[in-house]
C-alpha positions as protocol buffer text, in pm:
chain_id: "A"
residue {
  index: 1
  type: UNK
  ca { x: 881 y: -591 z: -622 }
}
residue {
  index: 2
  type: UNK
  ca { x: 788 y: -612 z: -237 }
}
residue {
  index: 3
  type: UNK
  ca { x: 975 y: -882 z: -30 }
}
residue {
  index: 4
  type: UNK
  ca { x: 774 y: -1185 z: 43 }
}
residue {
  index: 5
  type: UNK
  ca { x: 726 y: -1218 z: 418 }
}
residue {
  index: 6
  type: UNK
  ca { x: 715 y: -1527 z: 636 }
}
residue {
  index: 7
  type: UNK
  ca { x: 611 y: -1333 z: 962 }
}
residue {
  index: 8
  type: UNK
  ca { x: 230 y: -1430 z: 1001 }
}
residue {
  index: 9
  type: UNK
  ca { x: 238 y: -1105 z: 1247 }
}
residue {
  index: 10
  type: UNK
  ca { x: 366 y: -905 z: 994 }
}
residue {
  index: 11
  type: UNK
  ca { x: 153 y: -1042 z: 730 }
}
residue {
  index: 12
  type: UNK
  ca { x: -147 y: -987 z: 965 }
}
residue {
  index: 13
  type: UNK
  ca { x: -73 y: -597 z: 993 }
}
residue {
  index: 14
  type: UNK
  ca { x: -17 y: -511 z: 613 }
}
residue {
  index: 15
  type: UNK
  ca { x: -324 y: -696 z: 546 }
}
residue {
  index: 16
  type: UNK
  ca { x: -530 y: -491 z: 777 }
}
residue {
  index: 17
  type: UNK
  ca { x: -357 y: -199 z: 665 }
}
residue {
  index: 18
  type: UNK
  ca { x: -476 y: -248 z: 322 }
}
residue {
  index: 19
  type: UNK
  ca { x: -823 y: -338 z: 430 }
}
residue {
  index: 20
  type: UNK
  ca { x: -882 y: -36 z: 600 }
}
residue {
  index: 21
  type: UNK
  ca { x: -751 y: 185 z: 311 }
}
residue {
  index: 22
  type: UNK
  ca { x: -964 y: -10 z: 62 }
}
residue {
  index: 23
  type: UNK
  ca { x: -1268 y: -156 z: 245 }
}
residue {
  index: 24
  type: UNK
  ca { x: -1544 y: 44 z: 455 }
}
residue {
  index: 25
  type: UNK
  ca { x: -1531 y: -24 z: 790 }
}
residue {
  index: 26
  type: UNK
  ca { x: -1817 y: -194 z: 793 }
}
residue {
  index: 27
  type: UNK
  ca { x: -2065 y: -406 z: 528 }
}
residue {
  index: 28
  type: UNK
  ca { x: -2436 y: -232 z: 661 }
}
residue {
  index: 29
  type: UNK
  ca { x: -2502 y: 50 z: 864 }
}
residue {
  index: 30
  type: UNK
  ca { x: -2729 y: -167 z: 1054 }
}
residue {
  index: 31
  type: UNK
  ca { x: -2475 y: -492 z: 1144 }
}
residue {
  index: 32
  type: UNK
  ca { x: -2353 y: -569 z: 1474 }
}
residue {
  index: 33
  type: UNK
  ca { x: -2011 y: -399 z: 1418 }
}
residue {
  index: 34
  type: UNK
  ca { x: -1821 y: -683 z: 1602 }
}
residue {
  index: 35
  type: UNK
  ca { x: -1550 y: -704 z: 1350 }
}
residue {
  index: 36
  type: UNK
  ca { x: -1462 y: -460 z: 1052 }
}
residue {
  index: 37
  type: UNK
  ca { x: -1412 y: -544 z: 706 }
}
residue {
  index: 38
  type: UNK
  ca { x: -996 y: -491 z: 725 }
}
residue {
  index: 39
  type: UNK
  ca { x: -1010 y: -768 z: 999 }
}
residue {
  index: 40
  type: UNK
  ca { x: -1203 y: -1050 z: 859 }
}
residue {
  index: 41
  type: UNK
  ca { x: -1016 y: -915 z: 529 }
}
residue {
  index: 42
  type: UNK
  ca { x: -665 y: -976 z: 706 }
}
residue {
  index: 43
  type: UNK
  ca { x: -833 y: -1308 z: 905 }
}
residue {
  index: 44
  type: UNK
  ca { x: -880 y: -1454 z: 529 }
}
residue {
  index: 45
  type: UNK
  ca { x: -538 y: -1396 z: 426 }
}
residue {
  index: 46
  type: UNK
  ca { x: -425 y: -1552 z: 707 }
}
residue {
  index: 47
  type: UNK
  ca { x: -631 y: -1863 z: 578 }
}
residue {
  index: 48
  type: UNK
  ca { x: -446 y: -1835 z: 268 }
}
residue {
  index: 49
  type: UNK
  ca { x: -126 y: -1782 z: 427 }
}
residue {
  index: 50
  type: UNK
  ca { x: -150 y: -2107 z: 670 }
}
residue {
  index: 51
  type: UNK
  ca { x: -337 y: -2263 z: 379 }
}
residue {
  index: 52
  type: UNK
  ca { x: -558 y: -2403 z: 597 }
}
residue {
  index: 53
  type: UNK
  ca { x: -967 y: -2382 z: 631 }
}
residue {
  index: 54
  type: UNK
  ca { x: -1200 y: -2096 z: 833 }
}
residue {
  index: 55
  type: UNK
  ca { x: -1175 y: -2319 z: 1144 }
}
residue {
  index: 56
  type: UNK
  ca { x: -780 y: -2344 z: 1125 }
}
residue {
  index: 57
  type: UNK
  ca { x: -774 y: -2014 z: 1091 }
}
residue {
  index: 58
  type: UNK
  ca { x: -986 y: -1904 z: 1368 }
}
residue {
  index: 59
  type: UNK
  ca { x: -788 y: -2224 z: 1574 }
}
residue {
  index: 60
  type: UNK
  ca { x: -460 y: -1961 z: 1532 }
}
residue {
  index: 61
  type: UNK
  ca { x: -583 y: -1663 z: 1595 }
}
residue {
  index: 62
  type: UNK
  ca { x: -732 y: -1831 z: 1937 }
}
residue {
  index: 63
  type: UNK
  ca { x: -443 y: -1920 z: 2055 }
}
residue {
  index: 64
  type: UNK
  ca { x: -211 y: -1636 z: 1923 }
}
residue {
  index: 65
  type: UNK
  ca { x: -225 y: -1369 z: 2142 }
}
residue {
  index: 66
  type: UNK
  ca { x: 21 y: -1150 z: 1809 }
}
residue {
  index: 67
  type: UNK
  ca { x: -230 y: -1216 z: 1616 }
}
residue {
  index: 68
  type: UNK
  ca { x: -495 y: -1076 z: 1808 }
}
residue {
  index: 69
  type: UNK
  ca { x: -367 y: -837 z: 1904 }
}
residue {
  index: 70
  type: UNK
  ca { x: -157 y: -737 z: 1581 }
}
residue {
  index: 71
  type: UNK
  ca { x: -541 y: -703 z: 1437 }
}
residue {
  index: 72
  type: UNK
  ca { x: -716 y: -479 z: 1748 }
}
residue {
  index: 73
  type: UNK
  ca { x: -938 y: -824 z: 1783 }
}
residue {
  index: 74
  type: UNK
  ca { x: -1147 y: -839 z: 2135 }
}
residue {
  index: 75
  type: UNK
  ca { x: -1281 y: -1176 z: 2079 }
}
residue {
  index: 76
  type: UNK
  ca { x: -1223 y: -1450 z: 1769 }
}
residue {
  index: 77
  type: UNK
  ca { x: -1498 y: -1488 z: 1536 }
}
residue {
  index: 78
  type: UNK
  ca { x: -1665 y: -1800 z: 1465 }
}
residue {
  index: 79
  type: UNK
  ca { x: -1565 y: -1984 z: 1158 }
}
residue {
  index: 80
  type: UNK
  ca { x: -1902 y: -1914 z: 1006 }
}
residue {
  index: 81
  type: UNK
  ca { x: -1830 y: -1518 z: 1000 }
}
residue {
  index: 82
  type: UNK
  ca { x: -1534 y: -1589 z: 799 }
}
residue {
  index: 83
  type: UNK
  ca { x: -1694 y: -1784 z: 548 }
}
residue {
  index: 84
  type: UNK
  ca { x: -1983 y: -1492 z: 522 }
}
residue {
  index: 85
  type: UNK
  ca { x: -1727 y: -1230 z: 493 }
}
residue {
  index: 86
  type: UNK
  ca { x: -1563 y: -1412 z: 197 }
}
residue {
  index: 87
  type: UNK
  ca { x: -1881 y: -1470 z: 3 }
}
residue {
  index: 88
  type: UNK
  ca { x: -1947 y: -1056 z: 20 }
}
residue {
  index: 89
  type: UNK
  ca { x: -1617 y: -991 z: -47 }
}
residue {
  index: 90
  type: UNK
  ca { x: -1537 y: -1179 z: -346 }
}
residue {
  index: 91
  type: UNK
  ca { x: -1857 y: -1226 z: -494 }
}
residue {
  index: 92
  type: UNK
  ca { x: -1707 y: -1515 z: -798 }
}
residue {
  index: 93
  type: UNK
  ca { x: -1427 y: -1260 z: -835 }
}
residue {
  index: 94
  type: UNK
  ca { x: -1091 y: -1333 z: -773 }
}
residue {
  index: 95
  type: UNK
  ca { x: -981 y: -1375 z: -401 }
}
residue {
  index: 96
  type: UNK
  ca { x: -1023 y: -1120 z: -102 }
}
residue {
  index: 97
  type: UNK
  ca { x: -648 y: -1049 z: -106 }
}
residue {
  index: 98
  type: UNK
  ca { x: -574 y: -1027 z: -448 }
}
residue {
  index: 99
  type: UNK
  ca { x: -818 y: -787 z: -506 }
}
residue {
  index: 100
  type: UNK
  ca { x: -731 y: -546 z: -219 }
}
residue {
  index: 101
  type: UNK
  ca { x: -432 y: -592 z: -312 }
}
residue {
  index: 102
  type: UNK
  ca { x: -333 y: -500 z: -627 }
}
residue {
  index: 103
  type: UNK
  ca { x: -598 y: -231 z: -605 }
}
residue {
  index: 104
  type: UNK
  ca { x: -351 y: -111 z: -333 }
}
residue {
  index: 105
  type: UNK
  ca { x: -75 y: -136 z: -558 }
}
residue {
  index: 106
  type: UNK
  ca { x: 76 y: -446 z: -476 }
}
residue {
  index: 107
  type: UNK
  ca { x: 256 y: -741 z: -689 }
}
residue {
  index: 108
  type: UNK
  ca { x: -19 y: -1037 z: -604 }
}
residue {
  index: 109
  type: UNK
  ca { x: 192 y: -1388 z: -686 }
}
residue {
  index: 110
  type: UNK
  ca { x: -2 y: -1631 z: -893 }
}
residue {
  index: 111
  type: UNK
  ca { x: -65 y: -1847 z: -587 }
}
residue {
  index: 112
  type: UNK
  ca { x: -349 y: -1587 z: -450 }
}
residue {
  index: 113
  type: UNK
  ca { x: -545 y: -1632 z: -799 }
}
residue {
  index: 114
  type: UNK
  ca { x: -896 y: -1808 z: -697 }
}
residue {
  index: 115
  type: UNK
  ca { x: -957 y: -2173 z: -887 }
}
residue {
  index: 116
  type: UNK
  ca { x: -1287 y: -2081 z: -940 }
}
residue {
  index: 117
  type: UNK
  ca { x: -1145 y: -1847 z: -1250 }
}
residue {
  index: 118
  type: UNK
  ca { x: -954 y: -2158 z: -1397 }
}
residue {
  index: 119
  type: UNK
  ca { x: -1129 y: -2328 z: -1706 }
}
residue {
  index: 120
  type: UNK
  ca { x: -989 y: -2659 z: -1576 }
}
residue {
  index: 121
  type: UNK
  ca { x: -1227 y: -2657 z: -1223 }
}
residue {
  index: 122
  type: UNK
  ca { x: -1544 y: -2549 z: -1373 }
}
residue {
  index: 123
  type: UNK
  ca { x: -1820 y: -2818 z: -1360 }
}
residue {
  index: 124
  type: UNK
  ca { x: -1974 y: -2877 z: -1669 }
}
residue {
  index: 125
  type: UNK
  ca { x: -1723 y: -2738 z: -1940 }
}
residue {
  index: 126
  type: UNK
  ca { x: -1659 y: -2985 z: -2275 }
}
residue {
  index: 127
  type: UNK
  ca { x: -1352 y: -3099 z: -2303 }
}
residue {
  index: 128
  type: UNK
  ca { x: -1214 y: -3094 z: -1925 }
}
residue {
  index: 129
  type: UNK
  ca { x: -1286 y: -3475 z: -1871 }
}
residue {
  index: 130
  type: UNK
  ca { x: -1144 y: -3673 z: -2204 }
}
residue {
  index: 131
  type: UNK
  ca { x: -1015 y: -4025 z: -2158 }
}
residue {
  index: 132
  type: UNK
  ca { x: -744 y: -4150 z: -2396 }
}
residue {
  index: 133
  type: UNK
  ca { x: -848 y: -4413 z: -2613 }
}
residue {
  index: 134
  type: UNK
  ca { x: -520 y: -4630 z: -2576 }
}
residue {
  index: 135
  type: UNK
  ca { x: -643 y: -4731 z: -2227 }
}
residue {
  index: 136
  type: UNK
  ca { x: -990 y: -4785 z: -2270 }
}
residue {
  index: 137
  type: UNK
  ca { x: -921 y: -5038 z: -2545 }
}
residue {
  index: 138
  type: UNK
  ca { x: -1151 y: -5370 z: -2505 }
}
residue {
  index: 139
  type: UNK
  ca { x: -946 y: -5671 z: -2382 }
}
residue {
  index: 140
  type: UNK
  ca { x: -1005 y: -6009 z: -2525 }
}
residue {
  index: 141
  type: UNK
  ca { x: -1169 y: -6215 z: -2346 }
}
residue {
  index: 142
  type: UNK
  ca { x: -1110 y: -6572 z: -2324 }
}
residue {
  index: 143
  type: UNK
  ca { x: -1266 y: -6878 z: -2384 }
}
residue {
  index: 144
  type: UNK
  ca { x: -1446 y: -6890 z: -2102 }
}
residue {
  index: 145
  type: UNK
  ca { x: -1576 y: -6544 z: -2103 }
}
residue {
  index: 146
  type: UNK
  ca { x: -1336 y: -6402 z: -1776 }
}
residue {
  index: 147
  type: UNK
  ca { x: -1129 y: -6064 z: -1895 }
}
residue {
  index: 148
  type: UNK
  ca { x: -755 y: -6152 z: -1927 }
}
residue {
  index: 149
  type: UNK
  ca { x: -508 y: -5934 z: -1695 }
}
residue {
  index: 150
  type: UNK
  ca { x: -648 y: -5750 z: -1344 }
}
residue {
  index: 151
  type: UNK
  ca { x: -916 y: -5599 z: -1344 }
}
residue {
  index: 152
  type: UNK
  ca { x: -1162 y: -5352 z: -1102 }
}
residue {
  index: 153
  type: UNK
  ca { x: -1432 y: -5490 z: -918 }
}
residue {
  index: 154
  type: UNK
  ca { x: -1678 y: -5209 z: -1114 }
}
residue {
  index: 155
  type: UNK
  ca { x: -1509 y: -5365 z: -1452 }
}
residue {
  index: 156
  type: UNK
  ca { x: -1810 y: -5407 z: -1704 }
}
residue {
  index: 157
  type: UNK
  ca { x: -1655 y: -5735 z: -1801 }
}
residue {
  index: 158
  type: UNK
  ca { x: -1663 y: -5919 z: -1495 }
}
residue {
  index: 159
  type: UNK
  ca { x: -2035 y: -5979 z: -1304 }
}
residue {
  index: 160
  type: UNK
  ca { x: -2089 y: -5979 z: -997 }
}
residue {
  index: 161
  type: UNK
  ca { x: -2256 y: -6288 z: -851 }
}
C-alpha cells in the first residue's frame, strides 16, 4: 500500500503523472488545446483533495504559483472548464481519480468513491425515505381542539389564522 500524502504539490504531480499515462492528451482533435486531459484530471483531484468546489479549486491554483507550475499550467482555467472536464470524464461512473487510478494500479481509499453510486443518494428509490411510526403517532388533542405539547408552525393540527 502507497503512503498517503499531505503535500498538495506532490499530490498535484502524481496525479498528472497518471493522467498522462492513462488519458489522451486531449478530448477532440479539433478543441482549443489550452489544457490537456492529465491537467484538468490532476485540477479535479485537487478539488477532492481540498474538498472544496471548481471555483475553490481554481481560487488555489491562482494563487499557488507550486501548483502551477508543478502542472506545466500557463494560465488557470475557469471554473466552468473544470466542471466540463468532469462530466466527460466520469460519465455516471465513479470519480475522475478513482478511475485513473486504480486503472494505474493504485489502492483508491473509500473516500474517492462518487455518491452518485450509493443506493442511499439516488432520487426516487423505495425505501430510502421511511419515517418511524413511534413519532408520527397522533397526539390528543384537548378539549378545546389545540394539540397538547410544542408543536411546528406547518403542524396539521394547528391552523393558521
Amino acid at each position: 500500500m502507497r503512503a498517503m500524502t499531505k503535500s498538495a504539490v506532490r499530490l498535484a504531480r502524481e496525479a498528472l503523472a497518471v493522467g498522462e499515462r492513462a488519458l489522451p492528451p486531449y478530448s477532440a482533435r479539433t478543441s482549443r488545446h489550452d489544457y490537456t486531459q492529465a491537467q484538468l484530471f490532476a485540477l479535479l483531484v485537487l478539488k477532492q483533495f481540498f474538498r472544496t468546489d471548481y471555483r475553490g479549486v481554481v481560487t488555489f491554483v491562482a494563487e499557488w504559483s507550486d501548483l502551477r507550475r508543478a502542472l506545466r499550467l500557463t494560465r488557470v482555467p475557469h471554473y466552468s472548464t473544470l466542471c466540463y472536464a468532469e462530466r466527460r470524464l466520469v460519465k455516471g461512473g465513479p470519480s475522475p481519480s478513482s478511475r485513473l487510478l486504480a486503472s494505474a494500479g493504485h489502492v483508491t481509499p473509500a473516500s474517492f468513491r462518487s455518491r452518485r453510486s450509493s443506493p442511499s443518494t439516488r432520487r426516487g428509490s423505495s425505501g430510502t425515505t421511511s419515517v418511524p411510526t413511534s413519532s408520527t403517532a397522533a397526539a390528543p388533542s384537548s378539549a378545546a381542539g389545540a394539540a397538547t405539547g410544542p408543536s411546528s408552525p406547518r403542524s396539521p393540527t394547528r391552523r393558521r389564522t
